[in-house]
VEXNUTI-896450 format. One record per residue (C-alpha): residue number from 1; residue in three letters; z, y, x. Coordinates in Angstrom, 2 decimals. Each point is the difference from the previous one (the first is absolute). Layout:
BEGIN
NUM;ALA;Z;Y;X
...
This chain:
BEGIN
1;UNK;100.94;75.80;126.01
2;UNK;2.83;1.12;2.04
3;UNK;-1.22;-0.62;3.58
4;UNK;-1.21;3.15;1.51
5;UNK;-3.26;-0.57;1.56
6;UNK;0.39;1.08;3.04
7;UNK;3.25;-0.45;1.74
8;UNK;1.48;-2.97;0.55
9;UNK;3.72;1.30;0.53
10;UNK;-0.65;0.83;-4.12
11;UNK;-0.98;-3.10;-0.89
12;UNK;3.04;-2.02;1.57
13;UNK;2.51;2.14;-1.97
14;UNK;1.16;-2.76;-3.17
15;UNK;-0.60;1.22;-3.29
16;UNK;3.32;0.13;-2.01
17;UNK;0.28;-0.96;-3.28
18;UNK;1.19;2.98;-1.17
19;UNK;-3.20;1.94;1.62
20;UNK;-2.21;-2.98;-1.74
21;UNK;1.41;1.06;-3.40
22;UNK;0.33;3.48;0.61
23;UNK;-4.07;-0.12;0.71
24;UNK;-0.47;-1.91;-2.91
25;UNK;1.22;1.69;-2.62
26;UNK;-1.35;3.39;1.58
27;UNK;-3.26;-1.15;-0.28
28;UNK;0.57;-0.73;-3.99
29;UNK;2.02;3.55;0.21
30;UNK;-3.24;1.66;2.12
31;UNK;-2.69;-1.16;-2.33
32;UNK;2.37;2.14;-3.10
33;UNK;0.61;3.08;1.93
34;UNK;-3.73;0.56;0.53
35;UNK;0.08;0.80;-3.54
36;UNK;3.25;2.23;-0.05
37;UNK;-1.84;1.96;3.26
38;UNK;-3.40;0.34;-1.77
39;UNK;1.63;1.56;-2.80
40;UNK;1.90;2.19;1.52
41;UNK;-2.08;1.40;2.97
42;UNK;-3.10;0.01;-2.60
43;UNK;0.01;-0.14;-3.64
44;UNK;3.08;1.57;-1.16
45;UNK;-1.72;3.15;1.36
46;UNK;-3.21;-0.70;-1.80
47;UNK;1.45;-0.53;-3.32
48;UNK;1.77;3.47;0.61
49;UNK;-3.36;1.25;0.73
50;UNK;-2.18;-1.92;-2.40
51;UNK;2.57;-0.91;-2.96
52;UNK;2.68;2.83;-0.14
53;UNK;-1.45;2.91;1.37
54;UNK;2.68;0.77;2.24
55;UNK;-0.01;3.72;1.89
56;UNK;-0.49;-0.30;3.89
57;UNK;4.36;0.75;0.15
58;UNK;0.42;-2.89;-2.12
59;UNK;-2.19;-1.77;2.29
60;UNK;1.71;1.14;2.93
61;UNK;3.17;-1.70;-1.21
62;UNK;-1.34;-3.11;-0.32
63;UNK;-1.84;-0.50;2.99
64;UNK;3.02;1.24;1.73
65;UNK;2.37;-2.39;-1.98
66;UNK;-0.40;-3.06;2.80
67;UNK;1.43;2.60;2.47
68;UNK;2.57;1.91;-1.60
69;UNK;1.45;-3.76;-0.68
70;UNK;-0.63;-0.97;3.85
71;UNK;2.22;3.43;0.66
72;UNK;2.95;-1.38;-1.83
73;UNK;0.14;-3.08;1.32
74;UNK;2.91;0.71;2.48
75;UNK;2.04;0.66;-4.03
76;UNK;-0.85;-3.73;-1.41
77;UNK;0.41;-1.21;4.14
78;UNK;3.81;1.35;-0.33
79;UNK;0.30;-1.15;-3.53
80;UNK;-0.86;-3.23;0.16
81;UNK;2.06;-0.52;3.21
82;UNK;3.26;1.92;-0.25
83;UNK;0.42;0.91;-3.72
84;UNK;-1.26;-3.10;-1.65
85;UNK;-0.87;-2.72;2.79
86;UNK;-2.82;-2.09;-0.48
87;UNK;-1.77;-2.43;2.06
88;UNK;-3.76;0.82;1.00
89;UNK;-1.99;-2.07;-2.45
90;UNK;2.68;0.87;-3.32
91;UNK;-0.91;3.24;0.70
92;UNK;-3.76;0.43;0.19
93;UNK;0.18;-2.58;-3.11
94;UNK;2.22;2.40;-1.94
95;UNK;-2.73;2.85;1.00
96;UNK;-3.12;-1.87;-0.96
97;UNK;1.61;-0.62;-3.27
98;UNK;0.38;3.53;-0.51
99;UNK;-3.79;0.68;0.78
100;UNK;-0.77;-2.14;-2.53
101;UNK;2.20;1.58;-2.68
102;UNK;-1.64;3.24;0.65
103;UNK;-3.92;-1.04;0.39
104;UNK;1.26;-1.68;-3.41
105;UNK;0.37;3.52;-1.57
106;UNK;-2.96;1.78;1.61
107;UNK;-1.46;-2.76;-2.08
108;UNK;0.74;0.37;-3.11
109;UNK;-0.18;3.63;0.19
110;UNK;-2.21;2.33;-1.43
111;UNK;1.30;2.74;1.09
112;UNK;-0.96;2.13;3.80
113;UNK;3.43;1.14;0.91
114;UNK;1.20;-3.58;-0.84
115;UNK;-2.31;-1.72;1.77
116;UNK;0.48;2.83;2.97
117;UNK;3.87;-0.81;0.00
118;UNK;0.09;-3.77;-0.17
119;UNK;-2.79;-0.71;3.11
120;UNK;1.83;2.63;1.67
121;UNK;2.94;-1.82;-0.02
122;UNK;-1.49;-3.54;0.30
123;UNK;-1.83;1.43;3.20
124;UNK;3.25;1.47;1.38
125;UNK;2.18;-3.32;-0.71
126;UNK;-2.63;-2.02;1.63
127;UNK;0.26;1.71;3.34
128;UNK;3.37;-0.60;0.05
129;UNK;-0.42;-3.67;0.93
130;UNK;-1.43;0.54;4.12
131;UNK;2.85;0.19;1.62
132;UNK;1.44;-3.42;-1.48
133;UNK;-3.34;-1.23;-0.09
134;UNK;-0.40;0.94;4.17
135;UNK;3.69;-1.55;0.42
136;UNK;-1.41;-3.44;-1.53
137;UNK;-3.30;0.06;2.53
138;UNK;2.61;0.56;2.17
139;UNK;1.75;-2.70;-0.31
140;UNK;-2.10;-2.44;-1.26
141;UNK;-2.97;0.21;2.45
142;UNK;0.32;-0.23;3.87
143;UNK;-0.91;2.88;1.29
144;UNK;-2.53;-1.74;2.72
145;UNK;-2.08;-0.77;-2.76
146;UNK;0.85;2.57;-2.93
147;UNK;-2.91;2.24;0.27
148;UNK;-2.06;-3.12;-0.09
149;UNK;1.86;-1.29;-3.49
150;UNK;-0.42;3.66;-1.54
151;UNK;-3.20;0.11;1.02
152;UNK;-0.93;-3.32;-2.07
153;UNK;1.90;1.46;-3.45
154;UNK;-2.27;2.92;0.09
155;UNK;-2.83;-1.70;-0.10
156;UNK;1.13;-1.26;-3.33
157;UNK;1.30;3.03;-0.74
158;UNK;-3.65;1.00;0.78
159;UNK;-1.53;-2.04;-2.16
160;UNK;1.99;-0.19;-3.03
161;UNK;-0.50;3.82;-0.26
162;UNK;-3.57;0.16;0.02
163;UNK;-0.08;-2.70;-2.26
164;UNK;2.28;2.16;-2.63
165;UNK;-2.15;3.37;1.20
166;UNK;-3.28;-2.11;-1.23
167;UNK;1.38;-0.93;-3.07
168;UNK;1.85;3.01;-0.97
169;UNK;-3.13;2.25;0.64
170;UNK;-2.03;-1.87;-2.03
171;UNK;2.36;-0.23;-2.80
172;UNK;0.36;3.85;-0.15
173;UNK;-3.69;0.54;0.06
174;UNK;-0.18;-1.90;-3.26
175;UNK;2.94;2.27;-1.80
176;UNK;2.65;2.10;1.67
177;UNK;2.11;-1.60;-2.55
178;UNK;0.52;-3.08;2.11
179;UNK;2.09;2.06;2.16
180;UNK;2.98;-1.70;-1.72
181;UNK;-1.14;-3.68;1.12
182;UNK;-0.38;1.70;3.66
183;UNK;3.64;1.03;0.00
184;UNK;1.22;-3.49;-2.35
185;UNK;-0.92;-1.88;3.10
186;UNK;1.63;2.49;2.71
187;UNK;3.35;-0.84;-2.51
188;UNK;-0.51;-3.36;0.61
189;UNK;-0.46;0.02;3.36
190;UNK;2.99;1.76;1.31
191;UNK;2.39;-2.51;-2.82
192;UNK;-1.29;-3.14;1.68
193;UNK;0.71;1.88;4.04
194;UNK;3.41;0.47;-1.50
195;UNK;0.06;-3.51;-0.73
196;UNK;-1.21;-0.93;3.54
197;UNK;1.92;2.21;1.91
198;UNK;3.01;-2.23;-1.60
199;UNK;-1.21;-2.54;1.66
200;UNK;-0.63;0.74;3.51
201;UNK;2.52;-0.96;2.29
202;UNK;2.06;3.36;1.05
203;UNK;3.43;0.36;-1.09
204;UNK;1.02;2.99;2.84
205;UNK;1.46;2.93;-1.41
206;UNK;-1.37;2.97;1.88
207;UNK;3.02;1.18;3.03
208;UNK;1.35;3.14;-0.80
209;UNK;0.92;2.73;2.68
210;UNK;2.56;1.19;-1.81
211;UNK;-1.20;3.73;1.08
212;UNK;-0.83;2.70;-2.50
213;UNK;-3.70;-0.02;-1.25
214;UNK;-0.73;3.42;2.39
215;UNK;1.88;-1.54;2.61
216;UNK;-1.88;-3.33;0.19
217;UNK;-3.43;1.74;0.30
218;UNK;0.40;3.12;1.65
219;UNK;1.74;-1.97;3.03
220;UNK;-3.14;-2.37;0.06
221;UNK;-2.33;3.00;-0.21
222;UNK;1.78;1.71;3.19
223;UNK;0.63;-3.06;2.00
224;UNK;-2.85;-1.80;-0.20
225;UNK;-2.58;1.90;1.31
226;UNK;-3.00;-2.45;0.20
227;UNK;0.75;-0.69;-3.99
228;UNK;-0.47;3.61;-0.77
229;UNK;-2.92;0.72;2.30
230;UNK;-1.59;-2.75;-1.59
231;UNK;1.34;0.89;-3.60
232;UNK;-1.54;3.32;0.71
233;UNK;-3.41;-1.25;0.76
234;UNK;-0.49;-2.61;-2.49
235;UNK;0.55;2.85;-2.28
236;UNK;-2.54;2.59;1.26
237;UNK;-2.56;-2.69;-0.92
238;UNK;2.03;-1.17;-3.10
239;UNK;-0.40;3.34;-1.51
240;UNK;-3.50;0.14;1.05
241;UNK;-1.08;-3.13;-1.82
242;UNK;2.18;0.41;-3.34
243;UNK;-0.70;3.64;-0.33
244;UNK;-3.73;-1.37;-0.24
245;UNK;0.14;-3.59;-1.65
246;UNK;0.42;1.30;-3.62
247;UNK;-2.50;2.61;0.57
248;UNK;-2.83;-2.68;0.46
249;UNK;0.94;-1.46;-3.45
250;UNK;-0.13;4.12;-1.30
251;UNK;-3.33;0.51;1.90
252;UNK;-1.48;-3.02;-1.58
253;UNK;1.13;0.20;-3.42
254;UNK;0.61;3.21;-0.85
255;UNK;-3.34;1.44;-1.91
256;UNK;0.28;3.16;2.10
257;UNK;-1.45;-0.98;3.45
258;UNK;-3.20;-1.56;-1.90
259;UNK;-0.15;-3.44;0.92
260;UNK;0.31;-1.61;-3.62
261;UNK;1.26;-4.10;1.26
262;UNK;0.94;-2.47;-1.72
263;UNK;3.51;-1.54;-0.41
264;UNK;-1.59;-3.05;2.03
265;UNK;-1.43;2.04;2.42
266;UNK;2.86;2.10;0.88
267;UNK;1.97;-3.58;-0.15
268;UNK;-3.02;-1.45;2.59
269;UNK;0.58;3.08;2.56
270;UNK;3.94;0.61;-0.37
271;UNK;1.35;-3.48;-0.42
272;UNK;-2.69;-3.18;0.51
273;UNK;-1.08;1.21;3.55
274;UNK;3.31;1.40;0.98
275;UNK;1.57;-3.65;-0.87
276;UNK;-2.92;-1.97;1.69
277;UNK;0.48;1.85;2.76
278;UNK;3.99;-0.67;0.20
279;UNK;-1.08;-3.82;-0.67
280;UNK;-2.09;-0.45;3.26
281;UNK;2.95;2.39;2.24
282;UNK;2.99;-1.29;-1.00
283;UNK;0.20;-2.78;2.20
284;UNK;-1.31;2.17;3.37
285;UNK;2.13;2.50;-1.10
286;UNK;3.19;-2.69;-0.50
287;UNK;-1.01;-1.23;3.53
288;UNK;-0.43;3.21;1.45
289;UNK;3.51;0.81;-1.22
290;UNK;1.66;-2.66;1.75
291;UNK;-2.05;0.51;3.74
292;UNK;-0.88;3.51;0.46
293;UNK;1.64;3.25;0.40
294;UNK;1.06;1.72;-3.55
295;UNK;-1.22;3.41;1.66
296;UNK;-3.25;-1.51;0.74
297;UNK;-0.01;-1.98;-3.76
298;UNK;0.63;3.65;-1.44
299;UNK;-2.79;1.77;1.64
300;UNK;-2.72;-2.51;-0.89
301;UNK;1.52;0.46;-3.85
302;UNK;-0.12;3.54;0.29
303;UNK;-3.28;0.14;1.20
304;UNK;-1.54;-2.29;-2.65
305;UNK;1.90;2.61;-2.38
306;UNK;-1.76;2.84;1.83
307;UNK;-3.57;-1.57;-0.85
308;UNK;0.93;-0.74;-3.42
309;UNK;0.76;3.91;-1.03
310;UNK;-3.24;1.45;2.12
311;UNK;-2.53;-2.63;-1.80
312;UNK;1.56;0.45;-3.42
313;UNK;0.34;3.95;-1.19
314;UNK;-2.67;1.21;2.13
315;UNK;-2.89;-2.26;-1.99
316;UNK;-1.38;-0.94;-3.19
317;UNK;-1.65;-2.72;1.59
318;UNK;0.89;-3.58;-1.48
319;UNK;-0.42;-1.75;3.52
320;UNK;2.45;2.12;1.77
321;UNK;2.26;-0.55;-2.89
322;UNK;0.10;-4.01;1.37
323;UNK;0.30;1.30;3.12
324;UNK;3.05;1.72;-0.62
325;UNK;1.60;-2.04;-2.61
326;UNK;0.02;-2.98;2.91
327;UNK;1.30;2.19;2.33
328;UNK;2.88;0.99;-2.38
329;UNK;0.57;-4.00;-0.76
330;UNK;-0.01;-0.54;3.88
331;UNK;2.49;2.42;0.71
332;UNK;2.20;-0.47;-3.52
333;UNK;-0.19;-3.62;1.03
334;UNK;1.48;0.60;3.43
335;UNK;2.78;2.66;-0.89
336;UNK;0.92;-2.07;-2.88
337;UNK;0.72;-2.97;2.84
338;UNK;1.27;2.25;2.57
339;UNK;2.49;2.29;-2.60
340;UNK;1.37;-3.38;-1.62
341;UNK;0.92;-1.04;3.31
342;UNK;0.75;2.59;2.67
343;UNK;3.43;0.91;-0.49
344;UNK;1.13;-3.87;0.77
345;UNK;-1.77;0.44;3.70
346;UNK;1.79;3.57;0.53
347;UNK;3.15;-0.72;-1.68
348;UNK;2.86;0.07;2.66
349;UNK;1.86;-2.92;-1.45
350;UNK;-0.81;-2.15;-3.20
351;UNK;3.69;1.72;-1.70
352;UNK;-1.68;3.51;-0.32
353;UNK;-3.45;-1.29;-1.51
354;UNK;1.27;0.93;-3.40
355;UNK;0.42;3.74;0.59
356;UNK;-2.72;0.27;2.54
357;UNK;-2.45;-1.16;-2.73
358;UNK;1.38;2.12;-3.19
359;UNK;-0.07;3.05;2.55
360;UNK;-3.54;-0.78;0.97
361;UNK;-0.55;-0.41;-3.72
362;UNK;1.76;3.01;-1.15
363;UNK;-2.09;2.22;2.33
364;UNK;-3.42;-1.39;-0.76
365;UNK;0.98;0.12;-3.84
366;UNK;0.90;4.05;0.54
367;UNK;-3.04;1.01;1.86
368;UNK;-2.48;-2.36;-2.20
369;UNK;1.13;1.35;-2.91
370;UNK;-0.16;3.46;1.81
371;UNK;-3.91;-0.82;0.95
372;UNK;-1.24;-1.14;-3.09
373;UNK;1.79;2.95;-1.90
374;UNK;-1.74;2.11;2.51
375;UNK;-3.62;-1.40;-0.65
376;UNK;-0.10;0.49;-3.79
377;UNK;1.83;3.46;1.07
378;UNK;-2.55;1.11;2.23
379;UNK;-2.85;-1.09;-2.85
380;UNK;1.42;2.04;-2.49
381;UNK;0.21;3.37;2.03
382;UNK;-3.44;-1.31;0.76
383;UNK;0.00;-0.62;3.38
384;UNK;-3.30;-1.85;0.68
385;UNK;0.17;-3.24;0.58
386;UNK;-1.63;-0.10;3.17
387;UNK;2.84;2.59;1.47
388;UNK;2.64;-2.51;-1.16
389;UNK;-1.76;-2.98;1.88
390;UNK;-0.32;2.19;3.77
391;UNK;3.82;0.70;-0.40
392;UNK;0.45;-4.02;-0.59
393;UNK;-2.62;-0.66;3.08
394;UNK;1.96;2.53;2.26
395;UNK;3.35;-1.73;-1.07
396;UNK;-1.19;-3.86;0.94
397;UNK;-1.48;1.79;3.08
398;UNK;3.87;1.75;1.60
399;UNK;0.98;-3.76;-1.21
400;UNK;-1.99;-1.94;1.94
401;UNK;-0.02;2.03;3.48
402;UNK;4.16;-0.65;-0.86
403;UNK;-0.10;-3.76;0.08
404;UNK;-2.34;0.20;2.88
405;UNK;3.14;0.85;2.27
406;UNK;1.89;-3.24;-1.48
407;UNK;-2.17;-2.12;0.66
408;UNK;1.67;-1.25;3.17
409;UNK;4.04;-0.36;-1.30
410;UNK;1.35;-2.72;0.15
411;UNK;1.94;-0.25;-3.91
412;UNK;-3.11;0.46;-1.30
413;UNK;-1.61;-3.41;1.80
């Protein structure tokens, strides 16, 4: 299952045991989290739609939750390895747990600004886990073959989540008061990747530069130039494609634009062809990863992005729904892969992955938030919705013709 399939150099490298365990228990850990991601990218937003009401600025703070907590990261990054040291796999443990203690009271809640607060802060803790979580890919998985490896978990990721989507659609169609069981099992699935996380062999703590928290990242950010061209870029299409991802849940459940779907159906066109999608990509895109050019990787994404917004907002037509909905899961799939893994191939030495990846974090956390903000913004000055989908097009457009002049240097091979 290792063996990449087509070069031999990969397939001579020994599997470790420690890379044989690691794998193991992330496939048990992958099959959980597509039931943490499910919930949080989808139906935490629908039962603030469908069950509480919620305005579109309470709204806008929860689908921005996932990036305000990627912003801090750099915070828990010093934290956990200056002011209380501890190794990789304690600490995303300690985090999960926490997750679960907070789903846990958006459960048993009744109440909006409750419910508002606790998945806030579940969704914020739970992004604070990459940068320990990239550290362990790190080290766990050679990198001749890494892309290959992540590539394999989300496939299961894949499928585990549409599983969940299936089943949780269908159980709100029959009462929006299952929403608790939805977010009983999300509870349960971040306790038991605590639990596994305690098991997977990483005890590194995290270097320290011993710099101030400015320090560290503005010195990265003026140095490195190829990290903060293609920081820069990434987020030109970042902001194009969250500005506009919780707009297609607005546009196809909110009574307003006419279109009257069911919970299933909006499940069907935002989550089971998405997922499918990601299922059949995720080992090209793992391969792709590991052989090609991340300039070239990042143009194909952002072009499958591209076709996703024009054959979605523009249409009422149920066919060009598919159509887009599997290019979003193509290119999701793809920047999933290449995001997880692209700081460890531009990372000048293994010592500064840490803060390279809570930077690249932090940024992507400020200007998601910042997009998604700006979408429900934008809809309740009503902008039309069309308007708001040109600027994302003309965004992923600037980003592209960017990474077409990288496509020939040589970190990014």
């Amino acid at each position: 299952m290792f063996s990449h399939p087509s070069s031999t150099a990969v397939k001579s490298i020994p599997i470790s045991s420690v890379e044989r365990k690691t794998f193991r228990l992330d496939c048990f850990r992958f099959i959980l989290q597509g039931f943490i991601d499910v919930e949080f990218k989808t139906y935490v937003l629908l039962i603030a739609i469908r069950v509480f009401d919620m305005s579109n600025v309470e709204k806008g703070i929860l689908a921005a939750a996932s990036y305000i907590g990627m912003a801090s990261t750099p915070f828990a990054l010093r934290f956990f390895t200056q002011i209380y040291p501890l190794s990789n796999h304690r600490t995303v443990a300690l985090l999960l747990f926490l997750v679960s203690t907070m789903v846990g009271i958006a459960l048993y809640t009744h109440q909006g600004l409750i419910f508002l607060m606790a998945i806030f802060m579940a969704k914020v803790l739970y992004k604070q886990t990459l940068p320990f979580v990239t550290d362990i890919y790190h080290q766990n998985y050679p990198k001749e073959r890494r892309g290959w490896i992540i590539g394999q978990l989300f496939m299961i990721l894949a499928i585990s989540g549409i599983v969940f989507a299936y089943f949780c659609g269908q159980l709100l169609d029959c009462s929006l008061d299952y929403y608790r069981w939805i977010l009983f099992l999300a509870m349960l699935a971040a306790f038991c990747c605590g639990c596994i996380f305690l098991k997977i062999p990483n005890g590194r703590v995290l270097p320290a530069d011993g710099k101030s928290f400015w320090r560290s990242n503005l010195s990265i950010l003026l140095n490195d130039r190829l990290f903060t061209l293609v920081l820069g870029l990434w987020s030109l299409m970042s902001v194009a494609c969250q500005m506009t991802f919780p707009l297609r849940l607005e546009y196809l459940a909110n009574q307003r634009y006419g279109l009257h779907l069911s919970n299933s159906d909006i499940t069907l066109i935002l989550v089971t062809i998405p997922t499918i999608t990601r299922i059949g990509s995720s080992l090209f895109w793992g391969k792709f990863f590991d052989t090609q050019n991340l300039a070239i990787m990042k143009i194909a994404i952002n072009l499958c992005f591209l076709l996703s917004i024009v054959t979605f907002f523009f249409t009422q037509n149920f066919a060009l729904w598919v159509l887009s909905t599997l290019a979003l899961g193509l290119g999701y799939s793809g920047n999933l892969t290449a995001w997880q893994l692209w700081i460890t191939k531009i990372v000048p030495s293994p010592e500064k992955l840490g803060i390279y990846v809570s930077l690249d974090v932090a940024i992507m956390g400020f200007r998601d938030a910042f997009s998604v903000a700006l979408g429900y913004l934008l809809l309740s000055y009503a902008v039309p919705l069309p308007r708001v989908c040109i600027i994302a097009i003309v965004l992923i457009g600037i980003s592209i013709i960017g990474f077409c002049f990288l496509t020939k240097h040589p970190r990014l091979n």
